[in-house]
TORPA-251723 format. One record per atom (N, C-alpha, C): x, y, z; residue in three letters. Coordinates in steps of 0.001 Angstrom, whole numbers, plus 500000, padded with zeros to 6 digits. Example, Ala and Ser with C-alpha at 12.3 -4.5 7.8 and 13.67 -1.06 7.14 Angstrom:
2
513190494310507800ala 512300495500507800ala 513200496700507800ala 512850497750507080ser 513670498940507140ser 512900500030507870ser 
END
This chain:
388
500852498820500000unk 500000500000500000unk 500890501232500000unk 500788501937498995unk 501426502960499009unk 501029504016500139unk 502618504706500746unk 502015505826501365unk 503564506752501254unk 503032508011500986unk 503590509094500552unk 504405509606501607unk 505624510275501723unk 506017511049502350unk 505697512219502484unk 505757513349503796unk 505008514389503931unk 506470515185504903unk 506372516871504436unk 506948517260505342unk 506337517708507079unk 506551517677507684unk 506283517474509192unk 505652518927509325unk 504081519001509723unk 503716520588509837unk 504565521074511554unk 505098522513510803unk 505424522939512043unk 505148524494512396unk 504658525140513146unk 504145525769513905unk 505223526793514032unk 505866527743512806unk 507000528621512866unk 506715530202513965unk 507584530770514951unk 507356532029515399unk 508108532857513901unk 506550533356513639unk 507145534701512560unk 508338536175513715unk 508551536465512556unk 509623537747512543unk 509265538739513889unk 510156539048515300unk 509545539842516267unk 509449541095515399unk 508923541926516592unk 509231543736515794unk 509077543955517564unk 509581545572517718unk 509481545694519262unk 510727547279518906unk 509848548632519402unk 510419549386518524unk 510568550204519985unk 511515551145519988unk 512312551627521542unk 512415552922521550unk 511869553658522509unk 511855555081522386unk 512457555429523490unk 513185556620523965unk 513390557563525169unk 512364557851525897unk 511830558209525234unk 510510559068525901unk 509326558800525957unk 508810557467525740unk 507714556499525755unk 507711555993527004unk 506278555350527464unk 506198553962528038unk 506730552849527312unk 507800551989528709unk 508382551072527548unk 507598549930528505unk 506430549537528216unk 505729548242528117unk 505624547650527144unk 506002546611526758unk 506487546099525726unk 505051545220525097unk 504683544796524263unk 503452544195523754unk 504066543030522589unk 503067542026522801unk 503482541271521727unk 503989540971520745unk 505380539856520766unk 506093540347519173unk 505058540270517976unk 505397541169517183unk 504376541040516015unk 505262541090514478unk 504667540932513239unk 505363541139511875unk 505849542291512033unk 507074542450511791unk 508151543231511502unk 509305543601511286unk 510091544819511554unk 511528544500511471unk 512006545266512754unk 513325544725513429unk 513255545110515022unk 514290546448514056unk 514035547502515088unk 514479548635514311unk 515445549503515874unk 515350548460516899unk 516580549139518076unk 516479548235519382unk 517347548789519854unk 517930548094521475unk 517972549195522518unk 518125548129523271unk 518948549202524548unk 520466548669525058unk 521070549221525420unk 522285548384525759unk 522552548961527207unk 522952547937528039unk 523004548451529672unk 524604548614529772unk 524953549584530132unk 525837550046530439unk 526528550323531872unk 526592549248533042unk 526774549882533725unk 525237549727534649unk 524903551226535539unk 523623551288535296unk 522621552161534796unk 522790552578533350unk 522543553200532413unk 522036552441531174unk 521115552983530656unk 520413552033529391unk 520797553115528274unk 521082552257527206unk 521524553399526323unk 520488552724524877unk 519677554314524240unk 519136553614522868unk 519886553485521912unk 520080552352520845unk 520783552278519919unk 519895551491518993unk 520315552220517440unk 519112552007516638unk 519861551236515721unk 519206550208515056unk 519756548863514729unk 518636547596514916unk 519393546322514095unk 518853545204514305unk 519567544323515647unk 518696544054516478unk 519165543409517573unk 520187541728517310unk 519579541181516395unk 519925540119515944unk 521427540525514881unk 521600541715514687unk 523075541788513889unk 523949542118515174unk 523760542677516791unk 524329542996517632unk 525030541851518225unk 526208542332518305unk 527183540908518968unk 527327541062520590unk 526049540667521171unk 526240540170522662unk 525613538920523076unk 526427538678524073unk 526388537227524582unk 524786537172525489unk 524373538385525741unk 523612538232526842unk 522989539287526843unk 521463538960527144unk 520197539657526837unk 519135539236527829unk 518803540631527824unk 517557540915528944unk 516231541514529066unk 515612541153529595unk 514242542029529465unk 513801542486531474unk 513804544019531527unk 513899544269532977unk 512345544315533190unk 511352543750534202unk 510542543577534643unk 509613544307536026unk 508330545471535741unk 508111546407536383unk 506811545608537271unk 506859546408538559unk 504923545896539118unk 504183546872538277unk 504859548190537742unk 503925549634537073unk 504570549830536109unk 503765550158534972unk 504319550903533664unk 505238551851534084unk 505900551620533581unk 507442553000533738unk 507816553434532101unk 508448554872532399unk 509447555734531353unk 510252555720531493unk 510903555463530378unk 512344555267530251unk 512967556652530484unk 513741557121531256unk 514490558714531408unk 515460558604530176unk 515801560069529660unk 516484560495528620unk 517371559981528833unk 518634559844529959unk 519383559715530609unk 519632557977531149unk 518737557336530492unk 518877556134531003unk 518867555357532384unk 519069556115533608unk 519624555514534376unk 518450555502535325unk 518446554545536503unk 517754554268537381unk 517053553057537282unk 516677553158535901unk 515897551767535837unk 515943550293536847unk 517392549937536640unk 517915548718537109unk 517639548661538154unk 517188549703539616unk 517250549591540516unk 515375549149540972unk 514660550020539993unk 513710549862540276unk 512538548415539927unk 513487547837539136unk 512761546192538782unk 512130545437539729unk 511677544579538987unk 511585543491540348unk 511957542222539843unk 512151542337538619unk 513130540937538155unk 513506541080536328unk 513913539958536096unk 514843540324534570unk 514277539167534206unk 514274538777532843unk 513743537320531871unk 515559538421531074unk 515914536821531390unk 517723536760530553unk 518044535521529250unk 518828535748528528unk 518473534325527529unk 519848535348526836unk 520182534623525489unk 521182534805524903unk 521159535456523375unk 519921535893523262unk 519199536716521979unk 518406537302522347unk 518151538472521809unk 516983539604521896unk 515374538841521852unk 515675538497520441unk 514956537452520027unk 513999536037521119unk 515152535207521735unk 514611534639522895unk 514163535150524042unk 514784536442524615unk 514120536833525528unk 512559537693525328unk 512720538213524128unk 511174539050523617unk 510314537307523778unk 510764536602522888unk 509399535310522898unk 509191534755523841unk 510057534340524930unk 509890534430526193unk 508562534864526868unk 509161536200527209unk 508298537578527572unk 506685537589526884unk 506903537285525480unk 505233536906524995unk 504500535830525675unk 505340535000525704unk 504698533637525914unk 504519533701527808unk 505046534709528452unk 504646534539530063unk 503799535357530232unk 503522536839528978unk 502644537223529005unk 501187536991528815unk 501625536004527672unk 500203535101527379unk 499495534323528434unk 500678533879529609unk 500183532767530313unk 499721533370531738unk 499992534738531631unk 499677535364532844unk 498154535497532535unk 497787536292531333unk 496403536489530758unk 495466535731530879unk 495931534422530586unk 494911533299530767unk 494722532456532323unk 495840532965532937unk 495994532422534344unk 494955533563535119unk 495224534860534986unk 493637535631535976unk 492787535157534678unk 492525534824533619unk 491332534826533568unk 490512533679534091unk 491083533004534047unk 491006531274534644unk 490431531556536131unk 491511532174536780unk 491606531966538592unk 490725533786539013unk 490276534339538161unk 490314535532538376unk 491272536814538338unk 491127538086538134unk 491936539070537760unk 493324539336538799unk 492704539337540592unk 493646539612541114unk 494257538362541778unk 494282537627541285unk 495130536527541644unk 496392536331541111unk 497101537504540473unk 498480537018539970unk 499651537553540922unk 499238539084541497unk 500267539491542358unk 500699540627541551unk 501699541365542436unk 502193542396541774unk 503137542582541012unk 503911540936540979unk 505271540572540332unk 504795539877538933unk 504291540723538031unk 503946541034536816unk 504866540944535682unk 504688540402533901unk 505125540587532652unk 504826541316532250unk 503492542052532879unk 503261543011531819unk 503566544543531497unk 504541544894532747unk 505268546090532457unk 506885546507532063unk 507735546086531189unk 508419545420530669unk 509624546925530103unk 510689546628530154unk 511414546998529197unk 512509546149528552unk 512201546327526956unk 513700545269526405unk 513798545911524998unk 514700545472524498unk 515476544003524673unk 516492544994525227unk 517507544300526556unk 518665545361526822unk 519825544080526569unk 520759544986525552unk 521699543786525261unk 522962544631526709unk 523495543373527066unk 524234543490529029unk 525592543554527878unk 526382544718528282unk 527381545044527932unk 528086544770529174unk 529261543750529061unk 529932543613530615unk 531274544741530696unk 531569545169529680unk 532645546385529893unk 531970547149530458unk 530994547846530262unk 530203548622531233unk 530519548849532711unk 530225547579533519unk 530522547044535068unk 531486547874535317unk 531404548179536232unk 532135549534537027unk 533449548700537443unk 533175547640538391unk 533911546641539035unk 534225545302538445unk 535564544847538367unk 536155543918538062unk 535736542552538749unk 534043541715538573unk 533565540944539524unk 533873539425539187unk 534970539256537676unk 535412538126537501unk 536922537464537806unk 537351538526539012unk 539005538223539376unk 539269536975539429unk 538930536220540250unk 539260535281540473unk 538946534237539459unk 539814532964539061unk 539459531930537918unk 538210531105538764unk 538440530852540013unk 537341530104540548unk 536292530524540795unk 536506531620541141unk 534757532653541127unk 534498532383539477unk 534773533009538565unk 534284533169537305unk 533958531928537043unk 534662530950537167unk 534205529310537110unk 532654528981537327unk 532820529548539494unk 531598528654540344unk 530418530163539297unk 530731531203539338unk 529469531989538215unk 528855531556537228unk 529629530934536109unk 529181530068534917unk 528334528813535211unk 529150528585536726unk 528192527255536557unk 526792527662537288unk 526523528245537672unk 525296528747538538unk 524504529834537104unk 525079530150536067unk 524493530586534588unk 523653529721534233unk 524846528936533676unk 524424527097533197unk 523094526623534234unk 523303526552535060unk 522267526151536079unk 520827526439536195unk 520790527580535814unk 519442528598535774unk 518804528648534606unk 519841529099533734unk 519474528912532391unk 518733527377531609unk 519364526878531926unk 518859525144532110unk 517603524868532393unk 517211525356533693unk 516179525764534686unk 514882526571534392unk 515535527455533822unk 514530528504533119unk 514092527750531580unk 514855526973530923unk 514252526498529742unk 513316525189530033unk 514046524697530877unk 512332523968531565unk 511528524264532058unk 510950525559532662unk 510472526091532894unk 509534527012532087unk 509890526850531284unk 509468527883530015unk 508681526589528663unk 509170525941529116unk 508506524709528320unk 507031523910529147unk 507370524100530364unk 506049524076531138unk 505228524755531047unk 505405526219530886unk 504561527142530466unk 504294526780529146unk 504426526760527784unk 504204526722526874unk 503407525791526858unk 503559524503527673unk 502110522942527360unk 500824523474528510unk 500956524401529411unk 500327524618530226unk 499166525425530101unk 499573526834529708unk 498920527931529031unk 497692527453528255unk 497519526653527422unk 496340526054526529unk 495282525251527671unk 495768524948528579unk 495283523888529187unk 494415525311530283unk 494799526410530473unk 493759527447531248unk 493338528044530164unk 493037528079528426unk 492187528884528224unk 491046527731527600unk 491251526293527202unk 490658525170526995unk 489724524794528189unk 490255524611529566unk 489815523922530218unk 488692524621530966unk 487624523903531598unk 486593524144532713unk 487423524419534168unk 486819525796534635unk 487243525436536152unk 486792525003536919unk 485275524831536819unk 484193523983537791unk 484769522380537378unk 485582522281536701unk 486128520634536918unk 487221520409537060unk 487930521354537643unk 489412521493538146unk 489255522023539912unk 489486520866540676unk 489500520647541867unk 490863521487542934unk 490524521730544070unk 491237522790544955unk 492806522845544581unk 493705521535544178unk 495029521446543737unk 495372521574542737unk 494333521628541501unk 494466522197540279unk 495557523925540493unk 494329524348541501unk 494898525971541278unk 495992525644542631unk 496758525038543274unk 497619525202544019unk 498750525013542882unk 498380523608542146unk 499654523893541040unk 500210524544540604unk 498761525197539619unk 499385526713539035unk 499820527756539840unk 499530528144540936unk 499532529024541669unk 501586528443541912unk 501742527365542033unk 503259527020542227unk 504106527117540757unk 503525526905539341unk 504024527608538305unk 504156528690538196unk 503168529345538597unk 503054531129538672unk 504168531675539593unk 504613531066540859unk 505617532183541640unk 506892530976540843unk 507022529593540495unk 508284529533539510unk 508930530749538994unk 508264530952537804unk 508202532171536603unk 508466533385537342unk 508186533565538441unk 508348534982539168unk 509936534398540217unk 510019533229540598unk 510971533297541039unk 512474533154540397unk 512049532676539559unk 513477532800538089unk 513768533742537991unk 512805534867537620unk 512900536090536994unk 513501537044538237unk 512870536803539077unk 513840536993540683unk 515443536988540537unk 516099535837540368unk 516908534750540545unk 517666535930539558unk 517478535785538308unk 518293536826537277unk 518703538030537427unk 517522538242538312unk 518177540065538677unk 518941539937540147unk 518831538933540983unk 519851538997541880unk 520721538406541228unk 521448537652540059unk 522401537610539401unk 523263538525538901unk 522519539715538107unk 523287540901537658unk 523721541738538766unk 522672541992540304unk 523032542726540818unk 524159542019541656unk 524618540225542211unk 525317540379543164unk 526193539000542588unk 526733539292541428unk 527551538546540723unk 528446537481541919unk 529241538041542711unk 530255537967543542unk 529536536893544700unk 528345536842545099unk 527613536176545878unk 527404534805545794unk 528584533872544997unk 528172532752544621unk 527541532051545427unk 527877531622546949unk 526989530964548167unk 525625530944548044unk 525519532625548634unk 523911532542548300unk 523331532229546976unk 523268532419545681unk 522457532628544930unk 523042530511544529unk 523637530104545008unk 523698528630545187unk 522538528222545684unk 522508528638546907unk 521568528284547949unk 519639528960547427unk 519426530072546669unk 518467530149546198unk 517794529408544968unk 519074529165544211unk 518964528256543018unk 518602526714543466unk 518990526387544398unk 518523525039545138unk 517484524605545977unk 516593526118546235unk 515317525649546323unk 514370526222545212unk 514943526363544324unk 514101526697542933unk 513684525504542164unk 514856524921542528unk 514644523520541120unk 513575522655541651unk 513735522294543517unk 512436521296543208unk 510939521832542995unk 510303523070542682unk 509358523303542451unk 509122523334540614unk 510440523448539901unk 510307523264538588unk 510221521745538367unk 510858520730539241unk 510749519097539280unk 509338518612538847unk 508413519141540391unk 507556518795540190unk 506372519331539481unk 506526521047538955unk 505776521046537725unk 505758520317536619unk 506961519941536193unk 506914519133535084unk 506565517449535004unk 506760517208536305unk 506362515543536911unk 504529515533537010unk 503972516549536807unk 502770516457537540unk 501965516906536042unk 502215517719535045unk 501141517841533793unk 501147516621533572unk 500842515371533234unk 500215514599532675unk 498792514635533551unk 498906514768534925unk 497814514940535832unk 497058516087535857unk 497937517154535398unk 496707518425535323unk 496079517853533836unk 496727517766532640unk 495846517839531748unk 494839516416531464unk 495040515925532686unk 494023514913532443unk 492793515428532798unk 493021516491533734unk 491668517201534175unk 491751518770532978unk 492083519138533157unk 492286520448532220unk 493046519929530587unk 492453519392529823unk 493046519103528068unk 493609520441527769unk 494887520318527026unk 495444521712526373unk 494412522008524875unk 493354520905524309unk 492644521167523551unk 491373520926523427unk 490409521289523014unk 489136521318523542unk 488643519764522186unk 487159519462522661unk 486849518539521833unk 486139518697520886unk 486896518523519460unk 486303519175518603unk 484560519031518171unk 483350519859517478unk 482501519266517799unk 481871518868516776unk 482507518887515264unk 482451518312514236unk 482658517073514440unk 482291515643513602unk 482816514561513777unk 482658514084512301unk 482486514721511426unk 482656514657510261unk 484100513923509234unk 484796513870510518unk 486716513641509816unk 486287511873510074unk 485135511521511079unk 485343510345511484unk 485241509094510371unk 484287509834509264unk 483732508796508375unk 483983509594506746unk 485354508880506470unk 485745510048504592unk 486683508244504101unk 487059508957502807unk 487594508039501935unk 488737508554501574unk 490245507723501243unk 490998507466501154unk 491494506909500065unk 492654507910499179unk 492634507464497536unk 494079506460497900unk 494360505176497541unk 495122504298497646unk 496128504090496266unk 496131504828495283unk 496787504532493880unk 496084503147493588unk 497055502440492807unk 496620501088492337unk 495385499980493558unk 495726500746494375unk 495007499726495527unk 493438499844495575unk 493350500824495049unk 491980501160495040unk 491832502902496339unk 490523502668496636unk 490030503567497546unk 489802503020499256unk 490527503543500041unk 490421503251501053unk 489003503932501980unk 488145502762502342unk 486323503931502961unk 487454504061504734unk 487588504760505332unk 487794504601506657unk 486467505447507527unk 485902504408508694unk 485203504622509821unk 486326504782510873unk 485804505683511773unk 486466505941513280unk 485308505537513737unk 485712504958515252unk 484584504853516058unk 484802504874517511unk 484316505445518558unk 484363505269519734unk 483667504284520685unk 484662503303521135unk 484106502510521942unk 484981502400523310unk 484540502834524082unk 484894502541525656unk 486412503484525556unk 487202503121526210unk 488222504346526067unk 489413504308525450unk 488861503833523877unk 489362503302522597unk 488713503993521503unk 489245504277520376unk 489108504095519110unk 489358503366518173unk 488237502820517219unk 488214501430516604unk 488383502076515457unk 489502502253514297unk 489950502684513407unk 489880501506512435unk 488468501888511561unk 488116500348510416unk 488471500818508834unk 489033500164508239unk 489559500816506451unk 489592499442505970unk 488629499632504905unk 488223498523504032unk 488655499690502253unk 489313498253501506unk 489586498681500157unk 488727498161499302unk 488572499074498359unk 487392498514497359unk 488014499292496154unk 487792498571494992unk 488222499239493614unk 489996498569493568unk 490281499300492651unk 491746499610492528unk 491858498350491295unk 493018497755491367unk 493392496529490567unk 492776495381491104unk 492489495255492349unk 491638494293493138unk 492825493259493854unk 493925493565494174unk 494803493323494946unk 494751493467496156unk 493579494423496787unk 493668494722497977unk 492108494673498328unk 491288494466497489unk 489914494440497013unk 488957493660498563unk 488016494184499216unk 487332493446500372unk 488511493538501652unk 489891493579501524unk 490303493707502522unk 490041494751503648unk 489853493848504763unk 489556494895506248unk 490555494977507305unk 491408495996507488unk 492142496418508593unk 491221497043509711unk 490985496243510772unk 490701496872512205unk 491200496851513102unk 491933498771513355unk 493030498694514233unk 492430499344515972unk 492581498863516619unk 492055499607518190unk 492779500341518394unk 492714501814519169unk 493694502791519495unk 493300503096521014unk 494016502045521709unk 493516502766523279unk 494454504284523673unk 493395504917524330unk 493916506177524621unk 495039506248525383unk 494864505710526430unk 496311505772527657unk 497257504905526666unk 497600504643525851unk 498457504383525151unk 498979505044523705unk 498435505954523424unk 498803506828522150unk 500063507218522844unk 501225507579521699unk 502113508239522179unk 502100509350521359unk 502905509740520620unk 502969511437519730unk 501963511251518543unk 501898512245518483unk 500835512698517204unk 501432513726516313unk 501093513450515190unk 501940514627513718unk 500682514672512804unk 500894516158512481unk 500349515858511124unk 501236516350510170unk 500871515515509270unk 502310516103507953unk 501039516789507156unk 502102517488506410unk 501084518588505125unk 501282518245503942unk 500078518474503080unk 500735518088501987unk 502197518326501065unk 502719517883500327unk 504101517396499416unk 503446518749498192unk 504647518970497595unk 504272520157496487unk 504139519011495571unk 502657520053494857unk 502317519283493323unk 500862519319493408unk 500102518097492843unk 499265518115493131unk 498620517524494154unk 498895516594494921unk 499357516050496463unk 498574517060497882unk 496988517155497483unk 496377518091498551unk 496006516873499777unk 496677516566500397unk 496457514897501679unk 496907515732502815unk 496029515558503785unk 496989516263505083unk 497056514840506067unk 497656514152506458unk 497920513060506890unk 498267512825508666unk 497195512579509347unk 497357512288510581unk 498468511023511564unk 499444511200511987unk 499784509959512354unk 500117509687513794unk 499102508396514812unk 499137508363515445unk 499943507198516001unk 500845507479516459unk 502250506758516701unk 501913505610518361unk 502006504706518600unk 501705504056520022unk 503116504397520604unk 502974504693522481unk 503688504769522975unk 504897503563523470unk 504009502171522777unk 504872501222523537unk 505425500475522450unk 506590499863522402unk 506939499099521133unk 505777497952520508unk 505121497419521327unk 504218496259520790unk 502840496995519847unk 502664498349519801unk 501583499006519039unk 500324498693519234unk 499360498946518373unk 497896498562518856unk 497871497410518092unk 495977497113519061unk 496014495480518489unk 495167495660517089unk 495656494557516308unk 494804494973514888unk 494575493747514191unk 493046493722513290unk 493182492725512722unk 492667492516511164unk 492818491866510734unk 493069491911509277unk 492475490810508494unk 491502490903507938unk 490951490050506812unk 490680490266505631unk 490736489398505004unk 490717489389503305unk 490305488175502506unk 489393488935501593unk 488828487021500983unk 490232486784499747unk 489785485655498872unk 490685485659497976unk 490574486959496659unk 491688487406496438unk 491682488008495379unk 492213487458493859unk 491516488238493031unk 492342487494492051unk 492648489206490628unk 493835488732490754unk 493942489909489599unk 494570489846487785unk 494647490558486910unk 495321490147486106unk 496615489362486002unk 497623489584486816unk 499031488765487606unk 498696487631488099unk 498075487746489154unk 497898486341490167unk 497078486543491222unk 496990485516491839unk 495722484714492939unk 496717485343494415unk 495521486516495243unk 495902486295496819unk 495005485622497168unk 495382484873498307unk 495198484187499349unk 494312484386500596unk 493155484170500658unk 492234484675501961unk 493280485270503063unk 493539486236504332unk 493725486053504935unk 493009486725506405unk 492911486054507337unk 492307486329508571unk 493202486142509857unk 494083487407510140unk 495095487723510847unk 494967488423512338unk 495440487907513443unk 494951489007514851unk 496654488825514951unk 496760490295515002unk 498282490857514978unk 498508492296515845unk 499202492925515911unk 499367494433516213unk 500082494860515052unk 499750496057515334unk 500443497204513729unk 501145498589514425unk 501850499085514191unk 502638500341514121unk 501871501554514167unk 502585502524513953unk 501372503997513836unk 500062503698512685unk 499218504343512866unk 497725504413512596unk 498007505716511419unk 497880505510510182unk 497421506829509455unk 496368507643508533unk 495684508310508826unk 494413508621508452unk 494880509920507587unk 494371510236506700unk 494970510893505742unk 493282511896505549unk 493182513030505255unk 492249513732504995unk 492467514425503602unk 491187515066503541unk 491666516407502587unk 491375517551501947unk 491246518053503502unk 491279519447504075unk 491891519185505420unk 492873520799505863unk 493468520986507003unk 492330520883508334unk 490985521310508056unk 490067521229509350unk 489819519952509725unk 489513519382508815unk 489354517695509161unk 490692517170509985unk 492108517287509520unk 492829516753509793unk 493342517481511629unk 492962518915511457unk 493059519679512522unk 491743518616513444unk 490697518247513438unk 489662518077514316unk 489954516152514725unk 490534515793513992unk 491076514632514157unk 492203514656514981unk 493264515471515045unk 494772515324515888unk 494109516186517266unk 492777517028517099unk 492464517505518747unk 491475516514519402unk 491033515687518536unk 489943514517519515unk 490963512955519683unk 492086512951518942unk 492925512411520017unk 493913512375520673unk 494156513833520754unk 495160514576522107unk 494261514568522936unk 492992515079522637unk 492464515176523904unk 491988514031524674unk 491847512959524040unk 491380511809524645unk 492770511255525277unk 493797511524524728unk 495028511164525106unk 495210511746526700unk 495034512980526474unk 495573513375527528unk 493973512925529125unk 493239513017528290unk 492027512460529389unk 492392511390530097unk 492975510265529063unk 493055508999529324unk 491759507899529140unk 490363508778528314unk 489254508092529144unk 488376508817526934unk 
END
């Protein structure tokens, strides 16, 4: 049975834009289409504007300084640093702006979820960036020693590490408060989040007592070490929130469940989906073609607590309009499947009845249109992640 190769759909962040004035509010708003047209560069403790592409600027290290209140930037640059209440740091303008979107996003949906004043005053949404950290600047020589500069890097490494898991929790999380019911998310639902939420605030913490007390390796050891086990167990524990909270809702079309399937020589593939108990019974019978494959029935079961990843590929250039679902099992033995066929007979030669109980590999359902194939990969994530 022929099946086509597809490139892997992927979900690109278009081009930031994020444009920097003196004399503005610098609350920063969502990257959007554009071209980044300036920076700030910290100097010391002085912000300086410089007009340019951030991404042609050669620094190692980039920041975004973090307000409880909209603030102005002074002509003069200076003061800022003191008045923060924390920094989002990363190693591109670029990463720290998408960052910054994406905690902004998750703050939005977190009061709307839990209510407005439930986030606190240690806020994304009053922002200045991108500041590229000029270390000639530094007044003071805070890398004398080879072993200080050493135990510093590694407490970088450490956080940074830290913060990208952290930031990846947010990203599977966020969907799961603007998808989910809260009347079916029970008292530890919101203790969770409520322990993601001061994470994200305590990182962002963590960074600005970094810039300000370089030299402090002990302590900011000792703060970094009760940071990590609350990032541990955020990430140990989403399979359990989104069993109650899905990052996708259920689609309410079911139209993708019952379409046909062009096979080349094989004929036309009819495929039924069906729901039974906390399974999907995935049935594809061939009819037509050369008659090689003619009456044959593949019926594959897809239990939910056992799906593992899901893709959809897009169609191939040409004429090739297939958007192709593939649901991969998490365990090497795959789902159970079974397979019958009367005899065929074709111009070449005679197949052979066969009536087979086997397991099979990933499951692929092929559509053709993107909504179908979209309403198919969210009714079984979401059942995935239900379990039920």
């Amino acid at each position: 049975m022929r099946r086509a190769f597809f490139f892997i759909l992927a979900f690109l962040w278009g081009p930031l834009c994020w444009t920097v004035s003196s004399q503005t509010a610098a609350s920063v708003a969502a990257p959007q289409q554009g071209s980044s047209t300036s920076y700030y560069v910290c100097n010391g403790d002085a912000l300086q504007v410089v007009n340019g592409d951030p991404d042609r600027a050669n620094y190692a290290v980039w920041q975004v300084w973090l307000y409880p209140n909209s603030v102005r930037v002074p002509r003069s640059g200076s003061g800022l640093a003191y008045a923060r209440w924390g920094a989002i740091q990363g190693t591109s303008a670029r990463a720290v702006m998408k960052q910054l979107a994406a905690y902004q996003q998750f703050e939005r949906a977190y009061t709307n979820f839990f209510e407005a004043n439930t986030w606190g005053r240690s806020t994304f949404s009053y922002s200045v960036g991108p500041i590229a950290v000029a270390e000639q600047g530094q007044k003071d020589d805070l890398y004398g020693l080879q072993g200080q500069k050493d135990d510093l890097y590694r407490l970088r490494w450490k956080i940074d590490l830290l913060n990208q898991r952290l930031e990846a929790v947010v990203a599977k999380l966020g969907s799961s408060l603007v998808n989910g019911e809260r009347n079916e998310a029970p008292a530890w639902v919101q203790q969770y989040f409520e322990q993601v939420r001061n994470s994200t605030q305590d990182v962002a913490r963590f960074y600005d007592k970094l810039s300000r007390l370089p030299g402090e390796q002990n302590y900011l050891g000792q703060i970094l070490a009760r940071l990590t086990p609350g990032v541990n167990q955020a990430e140990s524990e989403i399979p359990k929130v989104t069993a109650i909270l899905p990052t996708v809702k259920l689609p309410v079309s079911k139209d993708w469940m019952t379409h046909t399937e062009s096979a080349g020589s094989d004929g036309t593939i009819n495929v039924t989906v069906t729901e039974i108990g906390s399974s999907a019974w995935v049935e594809q019978s061939w009819t037509g073609g050369d008659g090689s494959m003619s009456g044959t029935k593949i019926i594959t079961i897809v239990p939910y607590q056992v799906i593992g990843t899901l893709d959809i590929w897009t169609p191939r250039l040409g004429n090739d309009q297939r958007w192709t679902l593939r649901i991969k099992p998490a365990n090497p033995s795959g789902f159970p499947q079974s397979v019958t066929s009367p005899e065929r007979a074709t111009a070449k030669r005679t197949y052979p009845a066969v009536d087979l109980k086997t397991s099979g590999g990933s499951v692929y359902l092929e559509f053709s249109n993107t909504r179908e194939a979209q309403d198919a990969y969210a009714f079984f994530l979401y059942h995935r992640e239900r379990g039920i």
